[in-house]
BADREN-985941 format. One line per field, with one value per residue (C-alpha): residue number from 0; residue in one letter; chain; x, y, z. Coordinates in Angstrom, 3 decimals. Example, Ala and Ser with C-alpha at 12.3 -4.5 7.8 and 13.67 -1.06 7.14 Angstrom:
# residues 2
pos <- 0/1
code <- A/S
unit <- A/A
east <- 12.300/13.670
north <- -4.500/-1.060
up <- 7.800/7.140
END
This chain:
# residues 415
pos <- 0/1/2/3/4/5/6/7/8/9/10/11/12/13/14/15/16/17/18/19/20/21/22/23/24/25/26/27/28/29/30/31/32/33/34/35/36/37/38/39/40/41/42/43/44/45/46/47/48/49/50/51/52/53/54/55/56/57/58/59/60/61/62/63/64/65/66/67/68/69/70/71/72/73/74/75/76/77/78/79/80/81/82/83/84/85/86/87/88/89/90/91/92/93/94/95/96/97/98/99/100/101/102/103/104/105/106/107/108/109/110/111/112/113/114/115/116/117/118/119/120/121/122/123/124/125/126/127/128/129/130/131/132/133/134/135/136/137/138/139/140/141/142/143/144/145/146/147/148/149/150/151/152/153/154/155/156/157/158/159/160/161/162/163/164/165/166/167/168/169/170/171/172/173/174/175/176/177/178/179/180/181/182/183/184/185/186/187/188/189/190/191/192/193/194/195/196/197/198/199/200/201/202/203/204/205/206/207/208/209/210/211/212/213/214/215/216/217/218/219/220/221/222/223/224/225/226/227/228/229/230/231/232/233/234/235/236/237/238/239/240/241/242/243/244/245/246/247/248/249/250/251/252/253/254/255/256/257/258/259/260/261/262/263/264/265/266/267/268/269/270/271/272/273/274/275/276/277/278/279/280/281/282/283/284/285/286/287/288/289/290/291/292/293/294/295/296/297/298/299/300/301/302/303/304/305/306/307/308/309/310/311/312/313/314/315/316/317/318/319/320/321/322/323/324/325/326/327/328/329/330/331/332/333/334/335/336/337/338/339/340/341/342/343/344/345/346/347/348/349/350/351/352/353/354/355/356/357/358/359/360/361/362/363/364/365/366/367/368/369/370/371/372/373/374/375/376/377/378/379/380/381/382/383/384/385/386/387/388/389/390/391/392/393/394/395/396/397/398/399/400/401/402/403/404/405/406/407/408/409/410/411/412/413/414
code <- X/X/X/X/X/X/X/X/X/X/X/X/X/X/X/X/X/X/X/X/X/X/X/X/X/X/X/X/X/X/X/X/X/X/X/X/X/X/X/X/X/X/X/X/X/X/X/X/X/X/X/X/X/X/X/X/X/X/X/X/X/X/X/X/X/X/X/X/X/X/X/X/X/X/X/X/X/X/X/X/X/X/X/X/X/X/X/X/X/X/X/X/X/X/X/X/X/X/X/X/X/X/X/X/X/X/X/X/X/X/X/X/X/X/X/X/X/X/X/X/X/X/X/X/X/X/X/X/X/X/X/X/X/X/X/X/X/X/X/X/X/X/X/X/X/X/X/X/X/X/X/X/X/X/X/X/X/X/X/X/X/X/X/X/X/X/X/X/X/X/X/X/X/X/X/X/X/X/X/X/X/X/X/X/X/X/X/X/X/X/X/X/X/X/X/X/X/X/X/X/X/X/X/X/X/X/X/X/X/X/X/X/X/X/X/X/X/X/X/X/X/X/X/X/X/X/X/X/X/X/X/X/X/X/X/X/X/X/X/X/X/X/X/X/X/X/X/X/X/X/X/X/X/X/X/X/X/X/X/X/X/X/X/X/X/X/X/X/X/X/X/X/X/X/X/X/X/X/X/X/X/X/X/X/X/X/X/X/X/X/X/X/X/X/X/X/X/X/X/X/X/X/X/X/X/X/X/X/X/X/X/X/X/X/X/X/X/X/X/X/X/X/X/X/X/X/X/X/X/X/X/X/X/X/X/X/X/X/X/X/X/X/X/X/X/X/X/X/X/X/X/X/X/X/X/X/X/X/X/X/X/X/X/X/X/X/X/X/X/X/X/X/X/X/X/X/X/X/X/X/X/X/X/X/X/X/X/X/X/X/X/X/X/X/X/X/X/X/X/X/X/X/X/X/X/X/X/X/X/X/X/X/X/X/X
unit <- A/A/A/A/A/A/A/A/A/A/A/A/A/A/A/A/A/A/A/A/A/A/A/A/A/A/A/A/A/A/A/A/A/A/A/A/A/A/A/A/A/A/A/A/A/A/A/A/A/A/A/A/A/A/A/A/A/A/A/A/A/A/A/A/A/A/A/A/A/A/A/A/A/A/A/A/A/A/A/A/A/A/A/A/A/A/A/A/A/A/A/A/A/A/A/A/A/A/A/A/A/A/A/A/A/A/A/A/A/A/A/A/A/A/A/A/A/A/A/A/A/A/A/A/A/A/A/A/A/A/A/A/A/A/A/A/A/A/A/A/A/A/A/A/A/A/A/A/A/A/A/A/A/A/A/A/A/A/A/A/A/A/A/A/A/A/A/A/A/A/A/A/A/A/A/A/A/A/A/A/A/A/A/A/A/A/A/A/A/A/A/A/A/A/A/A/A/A/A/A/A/A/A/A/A/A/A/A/A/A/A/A/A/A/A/A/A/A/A/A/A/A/A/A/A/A/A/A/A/A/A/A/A/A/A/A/A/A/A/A/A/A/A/A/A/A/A/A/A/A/A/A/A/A/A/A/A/A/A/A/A/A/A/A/A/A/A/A/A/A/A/A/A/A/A/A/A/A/A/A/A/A/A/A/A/A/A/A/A/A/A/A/A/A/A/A/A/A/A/A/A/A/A/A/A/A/A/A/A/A/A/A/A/A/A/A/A/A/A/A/A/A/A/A/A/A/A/A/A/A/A/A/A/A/A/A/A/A/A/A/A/A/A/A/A/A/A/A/A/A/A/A/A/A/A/A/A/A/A/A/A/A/A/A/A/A/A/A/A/A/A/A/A/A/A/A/A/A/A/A/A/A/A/A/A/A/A/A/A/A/A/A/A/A/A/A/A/A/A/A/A/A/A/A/A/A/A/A/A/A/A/A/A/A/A
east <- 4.844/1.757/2.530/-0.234/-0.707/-2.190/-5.635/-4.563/-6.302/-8.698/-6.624/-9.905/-10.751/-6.702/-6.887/-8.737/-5.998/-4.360/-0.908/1.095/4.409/2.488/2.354/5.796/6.576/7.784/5.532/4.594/3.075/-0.543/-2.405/0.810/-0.666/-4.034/-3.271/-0.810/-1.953/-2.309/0.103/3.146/5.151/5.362/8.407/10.211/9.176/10.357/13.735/13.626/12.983/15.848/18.561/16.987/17.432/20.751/22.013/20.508/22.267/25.502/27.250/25.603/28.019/30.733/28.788/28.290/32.105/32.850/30.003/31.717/35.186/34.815/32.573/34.931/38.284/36.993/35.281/37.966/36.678/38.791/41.942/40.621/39.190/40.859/40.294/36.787/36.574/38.876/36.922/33.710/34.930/36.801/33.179/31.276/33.562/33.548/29.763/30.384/33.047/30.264/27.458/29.282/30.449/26.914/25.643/28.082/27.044/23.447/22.727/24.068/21.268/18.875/15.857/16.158/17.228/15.649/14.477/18.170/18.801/16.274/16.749/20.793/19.866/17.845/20.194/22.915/21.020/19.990/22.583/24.026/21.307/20.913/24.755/24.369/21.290/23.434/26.381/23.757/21.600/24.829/26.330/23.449/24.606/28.542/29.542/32.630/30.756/28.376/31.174/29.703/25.918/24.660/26.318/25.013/21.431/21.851/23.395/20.466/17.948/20.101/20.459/16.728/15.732/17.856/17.545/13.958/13.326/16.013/15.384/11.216/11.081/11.376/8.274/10.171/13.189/11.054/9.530/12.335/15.540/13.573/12.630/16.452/18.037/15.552/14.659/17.818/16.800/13.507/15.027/17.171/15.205/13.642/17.193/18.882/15.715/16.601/14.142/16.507/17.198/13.240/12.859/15.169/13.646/10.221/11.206/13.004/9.946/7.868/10.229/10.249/6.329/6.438/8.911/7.527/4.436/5.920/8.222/4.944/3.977/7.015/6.888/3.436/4.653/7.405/5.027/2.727/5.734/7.214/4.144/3.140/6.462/6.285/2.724/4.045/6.690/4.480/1.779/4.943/5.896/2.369/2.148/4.850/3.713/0.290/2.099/4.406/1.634/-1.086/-4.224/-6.052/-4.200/-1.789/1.048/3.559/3.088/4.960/6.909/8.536/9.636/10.980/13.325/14.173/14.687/17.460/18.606/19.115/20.524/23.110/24.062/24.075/26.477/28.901/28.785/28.629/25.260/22.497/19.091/15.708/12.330/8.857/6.060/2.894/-0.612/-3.848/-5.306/-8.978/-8.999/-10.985/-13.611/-13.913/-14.380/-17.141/-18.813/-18.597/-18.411/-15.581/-15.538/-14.991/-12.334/-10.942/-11.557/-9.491/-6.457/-6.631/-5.974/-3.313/-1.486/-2.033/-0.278/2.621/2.778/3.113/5.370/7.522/9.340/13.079/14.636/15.645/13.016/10.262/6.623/4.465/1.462/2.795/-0.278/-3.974/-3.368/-0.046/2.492/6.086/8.359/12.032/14.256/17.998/20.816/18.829/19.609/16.859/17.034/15.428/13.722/11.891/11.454/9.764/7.609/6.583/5.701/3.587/1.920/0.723/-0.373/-2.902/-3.852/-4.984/-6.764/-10.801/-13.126/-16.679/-19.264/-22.227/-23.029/-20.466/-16.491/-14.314/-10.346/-7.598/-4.768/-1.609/0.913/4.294/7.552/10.768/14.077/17.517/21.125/23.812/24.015/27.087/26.256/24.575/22.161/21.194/18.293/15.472/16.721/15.644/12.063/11.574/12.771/10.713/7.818/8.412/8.482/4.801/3.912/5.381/4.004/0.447/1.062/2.208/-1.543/-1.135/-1.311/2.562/5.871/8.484/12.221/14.464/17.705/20.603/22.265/19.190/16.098/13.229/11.694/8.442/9.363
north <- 99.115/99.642/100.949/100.629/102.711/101.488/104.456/105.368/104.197/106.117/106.327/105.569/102.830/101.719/101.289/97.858/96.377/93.706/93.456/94.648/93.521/91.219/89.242/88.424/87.274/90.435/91.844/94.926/96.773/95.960/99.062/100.968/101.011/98.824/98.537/99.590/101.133/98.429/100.718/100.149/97.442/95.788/94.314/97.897/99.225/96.479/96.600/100.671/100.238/97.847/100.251/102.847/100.857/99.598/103.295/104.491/101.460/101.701/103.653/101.912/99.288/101.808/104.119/100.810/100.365/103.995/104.471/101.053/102.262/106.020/104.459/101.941/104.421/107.515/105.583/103.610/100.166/99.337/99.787/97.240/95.161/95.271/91.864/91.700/95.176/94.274/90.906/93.128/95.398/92.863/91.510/94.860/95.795/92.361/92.877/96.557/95.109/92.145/95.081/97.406/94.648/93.673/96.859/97.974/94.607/94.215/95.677/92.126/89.931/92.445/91.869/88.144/87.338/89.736/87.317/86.518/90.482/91.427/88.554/89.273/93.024/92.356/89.855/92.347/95.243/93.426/91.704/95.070/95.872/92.718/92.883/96.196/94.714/92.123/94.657/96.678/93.991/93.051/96.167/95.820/92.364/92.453/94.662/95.811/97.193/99.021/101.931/102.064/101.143/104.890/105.948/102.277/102.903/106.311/104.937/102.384/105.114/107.488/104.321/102.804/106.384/106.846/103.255/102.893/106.593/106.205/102.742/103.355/103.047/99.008/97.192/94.394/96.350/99.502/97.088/94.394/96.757/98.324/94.909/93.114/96.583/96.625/92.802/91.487/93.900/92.590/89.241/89.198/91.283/88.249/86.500/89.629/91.311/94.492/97.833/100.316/97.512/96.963/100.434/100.374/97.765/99.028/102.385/100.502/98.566/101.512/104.054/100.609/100.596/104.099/104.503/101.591/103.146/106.737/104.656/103.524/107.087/107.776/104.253/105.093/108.718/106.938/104.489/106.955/109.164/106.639/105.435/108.670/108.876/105.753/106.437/110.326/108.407/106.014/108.511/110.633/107.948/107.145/110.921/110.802/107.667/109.456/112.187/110.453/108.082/108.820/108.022/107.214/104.115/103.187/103.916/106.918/110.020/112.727/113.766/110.757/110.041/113.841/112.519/109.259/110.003/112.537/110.564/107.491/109.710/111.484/107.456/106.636/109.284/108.402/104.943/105.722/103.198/103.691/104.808/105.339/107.044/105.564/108.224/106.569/107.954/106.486/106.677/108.645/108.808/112.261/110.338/107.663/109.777/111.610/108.513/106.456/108.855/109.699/106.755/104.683/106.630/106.276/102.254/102.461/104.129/101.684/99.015/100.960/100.910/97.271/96.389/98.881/97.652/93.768/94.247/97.101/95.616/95.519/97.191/100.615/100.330/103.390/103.629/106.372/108.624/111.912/113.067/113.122/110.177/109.864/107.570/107.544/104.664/104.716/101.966/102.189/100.037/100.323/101.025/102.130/98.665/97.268/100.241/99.163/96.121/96.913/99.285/96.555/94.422/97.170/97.590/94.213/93.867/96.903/95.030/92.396/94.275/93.661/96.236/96.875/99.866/98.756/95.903/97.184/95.928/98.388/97.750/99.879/100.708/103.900/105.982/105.360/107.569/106.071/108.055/107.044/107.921/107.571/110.463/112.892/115.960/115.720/118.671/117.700/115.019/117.077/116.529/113.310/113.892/116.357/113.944/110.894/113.901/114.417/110.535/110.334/112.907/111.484/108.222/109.848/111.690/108.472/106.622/105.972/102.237/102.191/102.742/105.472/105.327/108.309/108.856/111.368/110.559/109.057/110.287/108.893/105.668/104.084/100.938
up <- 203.941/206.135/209.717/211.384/215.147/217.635/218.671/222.089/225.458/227.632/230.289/232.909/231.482/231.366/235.237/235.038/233.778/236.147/235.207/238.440/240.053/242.444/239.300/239.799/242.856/244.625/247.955/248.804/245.817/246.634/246.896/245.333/241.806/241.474/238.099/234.982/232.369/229.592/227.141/230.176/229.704/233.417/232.125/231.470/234.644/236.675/235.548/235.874/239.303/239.872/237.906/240.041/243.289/242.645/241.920/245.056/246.986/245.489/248.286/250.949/251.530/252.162/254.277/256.926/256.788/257.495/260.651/262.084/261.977/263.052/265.903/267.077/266.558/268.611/271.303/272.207/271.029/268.341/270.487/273.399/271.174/267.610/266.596/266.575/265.155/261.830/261.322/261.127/259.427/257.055/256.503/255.844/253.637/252.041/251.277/250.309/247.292/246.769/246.544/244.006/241.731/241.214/241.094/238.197/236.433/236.945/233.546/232.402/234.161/232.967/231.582/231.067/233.774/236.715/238.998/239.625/239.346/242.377/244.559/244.582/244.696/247.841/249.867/249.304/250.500/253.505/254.589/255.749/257.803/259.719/260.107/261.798/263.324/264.797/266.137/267.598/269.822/270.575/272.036/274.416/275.292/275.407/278.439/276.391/274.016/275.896/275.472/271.929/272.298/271.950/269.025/267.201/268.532/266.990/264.040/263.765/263.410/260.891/258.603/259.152/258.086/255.343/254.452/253.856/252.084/250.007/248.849/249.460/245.493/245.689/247.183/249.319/250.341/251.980/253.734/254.767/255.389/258.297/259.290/259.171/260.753/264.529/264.252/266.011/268.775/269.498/269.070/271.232/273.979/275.681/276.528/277.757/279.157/280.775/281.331/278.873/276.596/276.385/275.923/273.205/271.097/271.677/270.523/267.700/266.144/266.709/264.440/262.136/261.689/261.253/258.369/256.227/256.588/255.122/252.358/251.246/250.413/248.472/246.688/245.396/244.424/242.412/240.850/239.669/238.211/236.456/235.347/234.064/232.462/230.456/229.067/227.821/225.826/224.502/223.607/222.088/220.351/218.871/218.022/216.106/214.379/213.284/211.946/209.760/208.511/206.017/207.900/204.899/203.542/206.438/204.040/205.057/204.349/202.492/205.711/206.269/202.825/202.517/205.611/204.980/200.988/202.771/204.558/201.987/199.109/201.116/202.364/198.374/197.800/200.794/199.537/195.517/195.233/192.772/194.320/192.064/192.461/191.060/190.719/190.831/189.800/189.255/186.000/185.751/189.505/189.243/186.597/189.409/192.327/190.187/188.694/191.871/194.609/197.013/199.223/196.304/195.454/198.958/198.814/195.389/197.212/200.104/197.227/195.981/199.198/200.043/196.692/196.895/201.270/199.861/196.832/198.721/201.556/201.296/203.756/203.110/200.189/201.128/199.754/200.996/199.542/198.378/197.634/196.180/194.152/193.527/195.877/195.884/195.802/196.877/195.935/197.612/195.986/192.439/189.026/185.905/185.121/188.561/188.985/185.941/186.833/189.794/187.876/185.658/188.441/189.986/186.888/186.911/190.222/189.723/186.775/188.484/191.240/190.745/192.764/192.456/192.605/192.902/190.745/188.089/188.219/187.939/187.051/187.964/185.902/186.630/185.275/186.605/186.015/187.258/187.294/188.265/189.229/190.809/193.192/193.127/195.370/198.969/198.477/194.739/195.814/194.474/190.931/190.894/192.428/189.433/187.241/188.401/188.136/184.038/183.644/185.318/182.761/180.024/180.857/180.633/177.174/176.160/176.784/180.429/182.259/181.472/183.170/181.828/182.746/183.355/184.255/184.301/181.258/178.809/177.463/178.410/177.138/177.074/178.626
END
């Protein structure tokens, strides 16, 4: 069959494209990559990030556990005041269990459903924070707390640190977990107004402003890396494609058969199936080229490989250009009898084929040599190239435009 590959993007002129992850719905990208590359799949990289995120979040949940409890127990708190320390605690670690389960499972939502994915990624993430928010404006508030305030204030900037560069890859949580972790502080300043407390929160939203505005520097270096990394594997993956396909007719080249013919023949012999070979080659193709000129010739192997591409597609089934103007067919699961049958059928399809040079028609017509077994040995494959090889030749001696059959156990026959 043809494969055609796609000819690779300039990747200046790539950077017009407009597909970015504003596009969806989720903030804070704008200026992080004007545009993806049209080869990048938006799609891919959105749910990249995610994995990414919600491996870099996992542990989070216990961490806010572990700060609240080692706070509390070597302070003092949690033996003046153990009730309220066990019901927060009870509820960070609540989230924590919440935040793991759906981290192990997000692979499940993902990609049809990643909407759902981010959005439950998100609250997760930030419901921690705005807990320890919360337990932090109010150890400012509650004079039994204020035993504990320094160690959350400190706390506060450890995780709003931490926080934001380690989860700077995602555009809304960089932004948003500095936000929910200092907000209840500035919230709450008004109502409870006092000179250190103002200090505090000022310091607070200034530290905030300041590490969204380095997260943005390590989302955009993340971007551009995995940006970078998707178009290397799709220009790898093109690569490859060019040098497994003949560039001439679109058909594969010899390359790919030589490894998928391996491959095929060491699965017939596992599974004791027939496979067959058909050698095809063009009748007179030199007389053509020199009568009609070389890109005539190249126009009749282009016709060639459309026929072979339209009558050749079972899977399995391989038909590639082995060289000059010969092509190779592989048929898996075939015995000489539909092996000849699908010689027969080639036959008449380049019968039927009607090009012209000039103002004269010209009608193509090929040898074809078909050989068959049932293969035995792992390592004996090249047996049946050799015999597929004499058929073609046999089939010319014999007055070409015809089809000769060989196998391992019969002579050959015109067919």
């Amino acid at each position: 069959m043809k494969h055609p590959t796609p000819a690779p993007a300039d990747a200046a002129d790539s950077q017009h494209d407009s597909r970015s992850w504003l596009h969806t719905g989720d903030a804070g990208l704008d200026g992080t990559l004007e545009a993806l590359p049209h080869e990048v799949d938006p799609t891919s990289l959105r749910v990249r990030v995610l994995r990414d995120t919600c491996k870099r979040a996992r542990l989070g949940g216990p961490l806010y556990l572990l700060l609240w409890l080692t706070i509390c127990g070597l302070s003092g708190f949690l033996a003046r005041q153990p009730v309220f320390v066990l019901a927060n605690a009870a509820l960070l670690a609540a989230v924590a269990v919440a935040r793991m389960a759906l981290f192990r499972r997000i692979d499940r939502l993902l990609p049809e459903r990643h909407a759902l994915a981010n959005l439950l990624a998100i609250a997760s993430t930030l419901t921690n924070a705005l807990h320890w928010g919360v337990l932090t404006a109010t150890a400012g508030i509650w004079p039994a707390m204020h035993v504990i305030e320094p160690y959350m204030v400190l706390a506060v900037v450890g995780l709003t640190m931490g926080g934001s560069m380690g989860l700077a890859i995602h555009p809304t949580i960089r932004v948003l977990f500095p936000v929910a972790i200092v907000s209840p502080l500035a919230v709450t300043l008004p109502f409870f107004f006092s000179p250190q407390r103002a200090l505090v929160a000022a310091l607070g939203v200034i530290f905030a402003i300041y590490v969204v505005m380095v997260s943005r520097m390590l989302l955009q270096d993340y971007w551009r890396l995995l940006t970078a990394s998707a178009l290397l594997k799709r220009r790898a993956h093109e690569l490859g494609e060019l040098s497994l396909t003949d560039s001439l007719t679109g058909l594969r080249n010899r390359l790919y058969f030589d490894r998928q013919y391996k491959t095929e023949w060491q699965r017939a012999c596992r599974q004791g199936k027939p496979i067959a070979l058909l050698m095809l080659d063009l009748d007179h193709f030199k007389a053509l080229n020199d009568s009609h000129g070389h890109p005539f010739g190249d126009e009749c192997l282009r016709a060639v490989a459309q026929l072979l591409a339209l009558e050749i597609q079972r899977t399995g089934d391989v038909c590639a250009r082995f060289g000059g103007e010969e092509f190779i067919v592989m048929l898996v699961d075939t015995d000489a009898e539909g092996a000849m049958a699908v010689a027969e059928r080639l036959l008449d399809g380049l019968r039927g084929i009607d090009l012209r040079a000039g103002h004269q028609r010209v009608h193509l017509t090929a040898s074809i040599g078909v050989a068959s077994t049932w293969p035995l040995h792992p390592l004996h494959g090249q047996r049946l190239i050799q015999q597929a090889d004499e058929a073609l030749y046999r089939a010319k001696r014999a007055g070409r435009d015809r089809a000769v059959g060989l196998d391992t156990r019969t002579e050959a026959v015109p067919a």
